[in-house]
C-alpha positions as CSV (number, residue, x, y, z in Angstrom):
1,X,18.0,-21.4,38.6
2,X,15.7,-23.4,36.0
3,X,14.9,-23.0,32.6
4,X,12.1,-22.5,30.8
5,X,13.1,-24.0,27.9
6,X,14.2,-27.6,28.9
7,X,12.4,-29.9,31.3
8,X,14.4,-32.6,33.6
9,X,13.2,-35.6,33.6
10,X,13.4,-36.1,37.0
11,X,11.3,-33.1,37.3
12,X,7.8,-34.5,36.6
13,X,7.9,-36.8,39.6
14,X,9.8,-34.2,42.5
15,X,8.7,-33.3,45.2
16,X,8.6,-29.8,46.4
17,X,10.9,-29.2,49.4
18,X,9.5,-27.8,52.7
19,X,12.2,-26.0,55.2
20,X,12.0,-27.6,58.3
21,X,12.6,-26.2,61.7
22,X,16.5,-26.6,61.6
23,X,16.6,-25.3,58.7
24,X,14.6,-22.2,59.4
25,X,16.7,-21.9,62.3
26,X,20.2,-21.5,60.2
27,X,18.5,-19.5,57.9
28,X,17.9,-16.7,61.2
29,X,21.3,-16.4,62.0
30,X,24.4,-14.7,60.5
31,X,25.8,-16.8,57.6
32,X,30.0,-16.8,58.3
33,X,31.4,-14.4,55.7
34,X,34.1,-16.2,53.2
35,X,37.5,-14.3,54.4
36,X,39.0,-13.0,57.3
37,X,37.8,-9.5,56.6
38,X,35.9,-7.3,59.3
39,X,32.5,-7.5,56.6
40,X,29.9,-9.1,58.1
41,X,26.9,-10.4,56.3
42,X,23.6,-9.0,56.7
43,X,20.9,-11.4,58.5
44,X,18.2,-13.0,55.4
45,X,14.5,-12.4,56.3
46,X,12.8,-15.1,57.2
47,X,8.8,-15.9,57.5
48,X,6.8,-14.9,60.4
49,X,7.4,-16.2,63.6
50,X,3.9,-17.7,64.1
51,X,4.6,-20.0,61.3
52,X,8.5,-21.1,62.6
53,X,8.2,-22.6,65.8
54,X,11.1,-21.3,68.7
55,X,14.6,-23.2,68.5
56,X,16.2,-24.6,71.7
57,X,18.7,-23.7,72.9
58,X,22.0,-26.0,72.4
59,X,24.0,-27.5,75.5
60,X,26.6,-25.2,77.0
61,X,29.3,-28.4,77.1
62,X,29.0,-28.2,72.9
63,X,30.8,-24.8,72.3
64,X,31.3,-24.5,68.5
65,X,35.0,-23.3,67.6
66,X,35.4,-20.4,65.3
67,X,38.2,-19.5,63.4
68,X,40.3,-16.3,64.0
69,X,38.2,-13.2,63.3
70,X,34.8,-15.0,63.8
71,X,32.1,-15.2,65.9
72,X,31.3,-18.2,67.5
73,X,27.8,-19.8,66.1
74,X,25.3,-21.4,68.4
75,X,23.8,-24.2,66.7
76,X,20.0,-24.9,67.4
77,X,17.9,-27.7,67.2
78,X,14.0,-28.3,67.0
79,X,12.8,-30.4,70.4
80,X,12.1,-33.2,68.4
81,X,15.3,-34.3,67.0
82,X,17.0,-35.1,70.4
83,X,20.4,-33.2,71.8
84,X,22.5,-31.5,68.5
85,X,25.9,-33.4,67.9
86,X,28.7,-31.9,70.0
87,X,30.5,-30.9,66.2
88,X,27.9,-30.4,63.5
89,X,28.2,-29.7,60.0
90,X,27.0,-26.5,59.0
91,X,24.4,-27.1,55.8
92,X,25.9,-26.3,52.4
93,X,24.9,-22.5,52.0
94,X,22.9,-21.9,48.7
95,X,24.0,-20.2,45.7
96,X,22.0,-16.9,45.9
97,X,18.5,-18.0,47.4
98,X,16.1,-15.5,46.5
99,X,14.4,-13.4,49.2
100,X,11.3,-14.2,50.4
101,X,9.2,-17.5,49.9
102,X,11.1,-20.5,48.2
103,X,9.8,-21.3,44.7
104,X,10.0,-24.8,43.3
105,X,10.5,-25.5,39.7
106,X,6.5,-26.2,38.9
107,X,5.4,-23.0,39.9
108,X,8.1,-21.3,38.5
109,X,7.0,-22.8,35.3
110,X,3.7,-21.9,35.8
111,X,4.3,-18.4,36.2
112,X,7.0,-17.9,33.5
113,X,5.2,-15.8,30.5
114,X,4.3,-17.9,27.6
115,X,6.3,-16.2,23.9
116,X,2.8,-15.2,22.3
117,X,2.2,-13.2,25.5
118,X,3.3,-9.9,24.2
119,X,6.0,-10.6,22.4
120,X,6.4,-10.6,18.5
121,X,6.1,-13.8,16.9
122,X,9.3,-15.6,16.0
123,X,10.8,-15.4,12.2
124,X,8.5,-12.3,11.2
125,X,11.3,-10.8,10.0
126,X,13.9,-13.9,9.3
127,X,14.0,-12.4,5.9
128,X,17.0,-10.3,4.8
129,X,15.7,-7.1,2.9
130,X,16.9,-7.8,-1.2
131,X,17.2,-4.3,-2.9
132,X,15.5,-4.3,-6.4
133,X,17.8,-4.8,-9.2
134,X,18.1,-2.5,-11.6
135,X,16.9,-2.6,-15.0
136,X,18.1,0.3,-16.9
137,X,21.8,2.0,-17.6
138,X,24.8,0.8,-16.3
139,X,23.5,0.1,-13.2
140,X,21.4,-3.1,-15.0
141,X,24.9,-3.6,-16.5
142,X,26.8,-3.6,-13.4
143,X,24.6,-5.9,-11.6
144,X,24.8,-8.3,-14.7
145,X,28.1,-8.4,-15.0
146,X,28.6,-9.1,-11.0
147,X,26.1,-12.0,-11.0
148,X,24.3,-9.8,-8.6
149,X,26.7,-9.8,-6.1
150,X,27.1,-5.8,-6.4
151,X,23.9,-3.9,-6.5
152,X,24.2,-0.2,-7.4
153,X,20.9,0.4,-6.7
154,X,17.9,2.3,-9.0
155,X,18.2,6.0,-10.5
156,X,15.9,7.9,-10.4
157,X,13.9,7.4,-13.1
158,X,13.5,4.3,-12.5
159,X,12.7,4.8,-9.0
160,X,10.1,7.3,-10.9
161,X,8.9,5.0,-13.1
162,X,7.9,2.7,-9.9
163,X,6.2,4.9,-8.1
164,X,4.4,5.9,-11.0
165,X,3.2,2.3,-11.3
166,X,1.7,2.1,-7.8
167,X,0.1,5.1,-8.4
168,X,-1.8,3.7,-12.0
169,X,-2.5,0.4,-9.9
170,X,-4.6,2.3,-7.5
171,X,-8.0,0.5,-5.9
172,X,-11.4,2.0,-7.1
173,X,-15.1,1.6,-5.6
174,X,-16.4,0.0,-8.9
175,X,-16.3,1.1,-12.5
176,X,-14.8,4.1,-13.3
177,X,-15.3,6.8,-16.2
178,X,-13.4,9.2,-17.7
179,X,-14.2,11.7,-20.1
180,X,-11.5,13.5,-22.4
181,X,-12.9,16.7,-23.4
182,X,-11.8,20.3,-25.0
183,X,-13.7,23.2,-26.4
184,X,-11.4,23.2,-29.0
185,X,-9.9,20.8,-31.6
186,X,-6.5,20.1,-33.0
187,X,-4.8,20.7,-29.5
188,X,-4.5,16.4,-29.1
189,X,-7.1,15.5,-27.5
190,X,-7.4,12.0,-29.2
191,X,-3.6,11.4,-28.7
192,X,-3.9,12.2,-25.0
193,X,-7.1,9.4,-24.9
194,X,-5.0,7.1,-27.1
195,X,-1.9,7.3,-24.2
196,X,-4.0,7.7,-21.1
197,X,-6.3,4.3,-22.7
198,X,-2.8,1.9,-23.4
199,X,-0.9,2.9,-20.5
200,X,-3.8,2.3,-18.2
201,X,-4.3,-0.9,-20.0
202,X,-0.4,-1.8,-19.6
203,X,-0.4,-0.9,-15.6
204,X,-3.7,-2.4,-14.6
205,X,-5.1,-5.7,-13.8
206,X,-8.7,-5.3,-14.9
207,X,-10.0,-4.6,-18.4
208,X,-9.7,-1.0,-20.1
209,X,-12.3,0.0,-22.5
210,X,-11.8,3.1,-24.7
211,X,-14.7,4.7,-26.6
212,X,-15.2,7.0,-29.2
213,X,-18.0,9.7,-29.0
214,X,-16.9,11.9,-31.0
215,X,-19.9,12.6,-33.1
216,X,-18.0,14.2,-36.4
217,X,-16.6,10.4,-37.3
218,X,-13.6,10.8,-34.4
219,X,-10.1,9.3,-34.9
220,X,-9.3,7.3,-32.0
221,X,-9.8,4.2,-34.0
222,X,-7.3,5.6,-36.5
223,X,-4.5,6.3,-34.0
224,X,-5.3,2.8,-32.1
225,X,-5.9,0.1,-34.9
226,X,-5.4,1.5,-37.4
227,X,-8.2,3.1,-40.7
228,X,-9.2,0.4,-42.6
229,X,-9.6,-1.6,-39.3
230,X,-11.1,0.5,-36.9
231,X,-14.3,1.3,-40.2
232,X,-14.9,-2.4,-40.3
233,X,-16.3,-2.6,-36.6
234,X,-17.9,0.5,-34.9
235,X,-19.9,1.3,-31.8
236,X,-23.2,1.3,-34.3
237,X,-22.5,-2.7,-34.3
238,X,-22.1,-2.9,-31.2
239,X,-25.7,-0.5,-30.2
240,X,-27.6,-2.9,-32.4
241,X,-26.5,-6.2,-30.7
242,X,-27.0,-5.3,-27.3
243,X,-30.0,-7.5,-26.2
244,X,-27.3,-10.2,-27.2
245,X,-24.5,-9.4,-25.1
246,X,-24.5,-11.6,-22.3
247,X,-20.6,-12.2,-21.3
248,X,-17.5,-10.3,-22.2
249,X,-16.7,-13.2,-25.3
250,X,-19.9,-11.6,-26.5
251,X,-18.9,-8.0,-26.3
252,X,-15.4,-9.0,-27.4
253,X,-16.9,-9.5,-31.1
254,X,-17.8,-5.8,-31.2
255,X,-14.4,-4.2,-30.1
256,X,-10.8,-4.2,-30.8
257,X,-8.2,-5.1,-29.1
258,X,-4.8,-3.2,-29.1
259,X,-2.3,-4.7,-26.6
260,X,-4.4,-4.9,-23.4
261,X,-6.9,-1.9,-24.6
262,X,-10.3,-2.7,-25.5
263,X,-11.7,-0.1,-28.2
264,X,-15.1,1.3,-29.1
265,X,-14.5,3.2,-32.6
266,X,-17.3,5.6,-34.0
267,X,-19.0,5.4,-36.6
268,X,-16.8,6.9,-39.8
269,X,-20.2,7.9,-41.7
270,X,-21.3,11.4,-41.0
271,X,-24.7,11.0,-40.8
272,X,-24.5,7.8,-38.6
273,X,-21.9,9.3,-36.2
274,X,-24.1,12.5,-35.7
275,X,-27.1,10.1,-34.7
276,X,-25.1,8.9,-32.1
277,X,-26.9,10.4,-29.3
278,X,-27.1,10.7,-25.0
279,X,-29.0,7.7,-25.0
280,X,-27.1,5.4,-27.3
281,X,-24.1,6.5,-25.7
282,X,-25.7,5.4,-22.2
283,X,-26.4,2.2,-23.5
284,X,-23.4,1.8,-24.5
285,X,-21.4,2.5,-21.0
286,X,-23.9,0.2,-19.8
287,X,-23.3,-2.6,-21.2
288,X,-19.4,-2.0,-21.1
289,X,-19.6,-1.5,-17.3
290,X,-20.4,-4.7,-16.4
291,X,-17.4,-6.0,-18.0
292,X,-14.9,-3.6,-17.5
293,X,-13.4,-1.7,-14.8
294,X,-12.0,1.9,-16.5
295,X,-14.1,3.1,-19.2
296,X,-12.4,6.0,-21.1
297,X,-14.7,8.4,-23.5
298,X,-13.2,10.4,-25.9
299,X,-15.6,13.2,-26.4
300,X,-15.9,15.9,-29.2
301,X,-15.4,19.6,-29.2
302,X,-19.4,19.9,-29.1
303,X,-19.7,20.2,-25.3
304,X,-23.3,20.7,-26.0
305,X,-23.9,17.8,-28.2
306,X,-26.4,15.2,-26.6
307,X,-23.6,12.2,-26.5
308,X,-21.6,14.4,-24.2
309,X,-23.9,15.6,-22.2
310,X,-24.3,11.9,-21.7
311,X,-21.0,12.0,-20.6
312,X,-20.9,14.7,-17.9
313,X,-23.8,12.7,-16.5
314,X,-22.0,9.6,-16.2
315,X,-18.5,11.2,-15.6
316,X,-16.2,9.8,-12.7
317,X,-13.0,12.2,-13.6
318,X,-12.3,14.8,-16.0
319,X,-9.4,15.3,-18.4
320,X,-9.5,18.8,-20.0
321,X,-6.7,19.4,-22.9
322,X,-5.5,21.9,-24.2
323,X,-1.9,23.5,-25.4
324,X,0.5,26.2,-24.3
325,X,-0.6,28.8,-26.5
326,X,-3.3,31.6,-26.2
327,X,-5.7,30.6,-28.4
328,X,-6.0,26.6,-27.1
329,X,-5.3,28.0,-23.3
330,X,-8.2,30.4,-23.3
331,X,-10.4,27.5,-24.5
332,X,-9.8,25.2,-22.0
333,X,-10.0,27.8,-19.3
334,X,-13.9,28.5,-20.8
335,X,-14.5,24.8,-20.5
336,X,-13.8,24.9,-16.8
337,X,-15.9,28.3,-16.3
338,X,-18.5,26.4,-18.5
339,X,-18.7,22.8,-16.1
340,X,-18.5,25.4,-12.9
341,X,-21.3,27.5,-13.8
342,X,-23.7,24.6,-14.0
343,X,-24.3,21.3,-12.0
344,X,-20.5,19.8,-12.5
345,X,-18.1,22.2,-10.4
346,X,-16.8,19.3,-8.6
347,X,-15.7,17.9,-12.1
348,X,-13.9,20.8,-12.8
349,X,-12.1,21.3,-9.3
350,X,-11.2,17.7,-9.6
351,X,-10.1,17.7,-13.0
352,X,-6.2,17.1,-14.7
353,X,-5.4,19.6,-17.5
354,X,-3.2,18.2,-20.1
355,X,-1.6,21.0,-22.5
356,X,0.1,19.5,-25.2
357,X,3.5,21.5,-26.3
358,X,3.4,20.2,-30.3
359,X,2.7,24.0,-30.7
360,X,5.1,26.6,-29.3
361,X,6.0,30.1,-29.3
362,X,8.7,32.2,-27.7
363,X,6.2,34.4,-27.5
364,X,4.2,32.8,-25.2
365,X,4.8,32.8,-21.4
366,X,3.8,29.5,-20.4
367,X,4.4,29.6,-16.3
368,X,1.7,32.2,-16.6
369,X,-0.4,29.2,-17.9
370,X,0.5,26.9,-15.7
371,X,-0.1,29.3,-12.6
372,X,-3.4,30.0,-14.2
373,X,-4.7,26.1,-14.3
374,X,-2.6,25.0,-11.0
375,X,-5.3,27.4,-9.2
376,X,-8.1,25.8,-10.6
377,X,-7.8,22.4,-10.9
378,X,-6.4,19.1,-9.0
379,X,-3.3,18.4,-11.3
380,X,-1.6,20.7,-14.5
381,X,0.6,18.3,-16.7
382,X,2.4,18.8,-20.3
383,X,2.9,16.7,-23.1
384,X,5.7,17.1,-24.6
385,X,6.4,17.2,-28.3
386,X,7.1,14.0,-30.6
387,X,7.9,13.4,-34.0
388,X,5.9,10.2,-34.1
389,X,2.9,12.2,-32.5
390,X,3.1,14.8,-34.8
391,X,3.0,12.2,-37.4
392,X,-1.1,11.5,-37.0
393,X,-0.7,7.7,-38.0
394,X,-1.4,4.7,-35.7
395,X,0.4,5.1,-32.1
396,X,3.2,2.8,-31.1
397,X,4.6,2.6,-27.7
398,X,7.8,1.7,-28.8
399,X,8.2,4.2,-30.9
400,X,7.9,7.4,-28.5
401,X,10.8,9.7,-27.3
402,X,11.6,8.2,-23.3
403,X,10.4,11.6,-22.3
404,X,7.0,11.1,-24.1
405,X,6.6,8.2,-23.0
406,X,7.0,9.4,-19.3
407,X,5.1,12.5,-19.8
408,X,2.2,9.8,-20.3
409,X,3.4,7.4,-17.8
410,X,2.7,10.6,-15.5
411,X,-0.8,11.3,-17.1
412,X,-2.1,8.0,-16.6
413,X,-0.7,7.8,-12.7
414,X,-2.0,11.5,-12.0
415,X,-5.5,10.5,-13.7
416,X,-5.8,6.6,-11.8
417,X,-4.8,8.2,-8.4
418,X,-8.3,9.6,-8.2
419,X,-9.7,6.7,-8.6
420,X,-9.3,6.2,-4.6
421,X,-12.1,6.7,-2.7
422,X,-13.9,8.6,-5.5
423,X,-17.5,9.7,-4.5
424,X,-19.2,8.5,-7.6
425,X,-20.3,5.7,-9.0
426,X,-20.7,4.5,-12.9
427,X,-24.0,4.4,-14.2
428,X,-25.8,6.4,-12.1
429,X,-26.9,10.2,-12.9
430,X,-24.5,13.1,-10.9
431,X,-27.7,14.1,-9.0
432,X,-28.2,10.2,-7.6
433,X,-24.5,9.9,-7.4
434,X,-23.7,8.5,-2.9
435,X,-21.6,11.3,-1.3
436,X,-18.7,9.5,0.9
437,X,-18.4,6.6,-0.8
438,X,-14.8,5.3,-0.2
439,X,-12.4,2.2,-1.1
């Protein structure tokens, strides 16, 4: 049998062999079985007998001996190779000749499949799998102390913490916005901007801008960069140097930068931030859309007021926040009735609640809350209470409780994962806005 593998050398030159009449005339008959048993082998098949020519008969004064328990064998000989010998030699018998036609080595080369046919290309999967090494706990410890050569594996929560990484990596079709509103104030709605703007920053590649709208001089320049800071460079700046914005080094001289997290603040006068109206603030997320990817506006408790209206109109997603008691509740449920009775229902079906938990009471039956937003909206989350929060002062990562800081891990994954295939587009009014539009 040849191989497929490895070619003889004396292959390239051979000639293939033809049976001849003598040949085909062994072939015919009975092959002598091995032992003295009573088995007898079963005749081969041979060609058609219009393409092997008759074998004469042998002399009768050449009788062939067999041995004990055989039958004798009548040797034949084609008519043109004179009388047999007397005592021939049978031909050396094969080692398990296939049935049917004889193949030579060229065409069985020529027939055997080539390894792309089919078949799964070599060394796809050469790799061993390598489980991640942990990071956290005494697992991370563990590992560290073993030089890697024991590998408890990840907890939970850090198993948690990946998945809600994919999740704030998720692709988009273009530049995104999201508007932070509530009808009511003090329930955190800038802290929830402020966590949903760095942790977006921290998990994504492209650039996150966050802007203040917030027409009664907001505070999200406060809790980002800080007072004195965030009053030295404002989005009134930035509205009168437009025309001269022609790259992102440009624009990056009228924002701040906190970590990865490009900030808008508004304007701390009163009188200047009221001015700030739906066209300035369109102008605005104009401008900053051609530079940035994820544009987050954190909107006042005037749902009415002209910037936000400018919002709505340019919203991708919606973040409504409120808190876990009956006053704060009730107000965000009336925003939602408010965006459904008009032209943004899909807004509010699609929206993420946030209710902040600084303010509890045992009085307060807060699964009946839950229940109540779960049936209206895409996603109900809770923020839990912090010190450092509660505090009002300029937000550090570092500084927040683990569980804050994945209660906002969780708010910026639940938020990004609508980014994918999201039927709208930045810029463009909700009534112009392409229906189907997917990654």
């Amino acid at each position: 049998m040849t191989s497929t593998n490895h070619t003889r050398p004396e292959a390239v030159n051979h000639t293939p062999w033809t049976p001849d009449s003598a040949s085909l005339a062994w072939i015919s008959t009975s092959a002598p079985s091995a032992g003295h048993g009573s088995r007898t082998d079963e005749p081969r098949e041979v060609p058609p007998a219009t393409t092997r020519p008759a074998a004469a008969p042998a002399p009768e004064s050449a009788p062939v001996s067999a041995a004990p328990g055989e039958r004798p064998r009548q040797d034949t000989a084609a008519p043109d190779r004179g009388p047999a010998p007397s005592s021939p030699a049978p031909p050396p018998t094969p080692a398990g000749p296939p049935a049917g036609p004889v193949q030579n080595e060229r065409s069985e080369r020529a027939v055997a499949p080539s390894p792309g046919a089919g078949a799964a290309a070599p060394f796809v999967n050469a790799v061993r799998a390598r489980a991640t090494a942990p990071r956290q706990g005494w697992r991370a410890a563990v590992y560290g102390m073993t030089g890697g050569r024991w590998n408890p594996g990840l907890s939970s929560a850090e198993q948690r913490l990946i998945e809600q990484q994919r999740k704030i990596r998720t692709p988009m079709d273009g530049p995104h916005s999201v508007v932070i509103s509530s009808m009511k104030g003090g329930v955190g709605k800038t802290t929830v901007s402020a966590l949903l703007g760095l942790f977006l920053a921290e998990g994504r590649g492209e650039r996150v801008v966050a802007v203040d709208a917030n027409p009664d001089a907001g505070t999200l320049g406060d809790r980002l960069v800080g007072e004195t800071e965030a009053a030295q460079l404002t989005v009134r700046k930035l509205l009168k140097n437009l025309d001269q914005v022609r790259s992102f080094s440009d624009l990056s001289r009228y924002v701040h930068l906190v970590d990865r997290l490009q900030v808008v603040t508004s304007e701390q006068e009163p009188e200047e931030s009221e001015a700030f109206s739906q066209r300035d603030y369109e102008a605005v997320l104009d401008v900053l859309s051609r530079f940035a990817q994820v544009l987050l506006t954190d909107s006042g408790t005037g749902i009415t007021h002209s910037a936000m209206q400018g919002g709505l109109s340019r919203c991708d997603s919606l973040v409504i926040v409120g808190s876990l008691t009956q006053d704060a509740a009730n107000r965000a449920s009336r925003t939602l009735d408010w965006l459904a009775a008009r032209r943004w229902r899909p807004l509010a079906e699609n929206a993420v609640v946030v209710l902040s938990q600084d303010r509890s009471s045992s009085f307060i039956d807060e699964h009946r809350i839950l229940e109540h937003f779960q049936s209206r909206c895409r996603a109900v989350l809770t923020l839990p209470a912090d010190p450092h929060l509660q505090a009002g002062g300029q937000i550090d990562r570092d500084a927040l409780r683990p569980a804050t800081r994945d209660a906002a891990m969780e708010i910026a994954a639940t938020v990004a994962e609508g980014f994918y295939g999201c039927p709208t587009s930045l810029g463009r009014p909700a009534g112009e806005r392409r229906s189907g539009v997917a990654w």
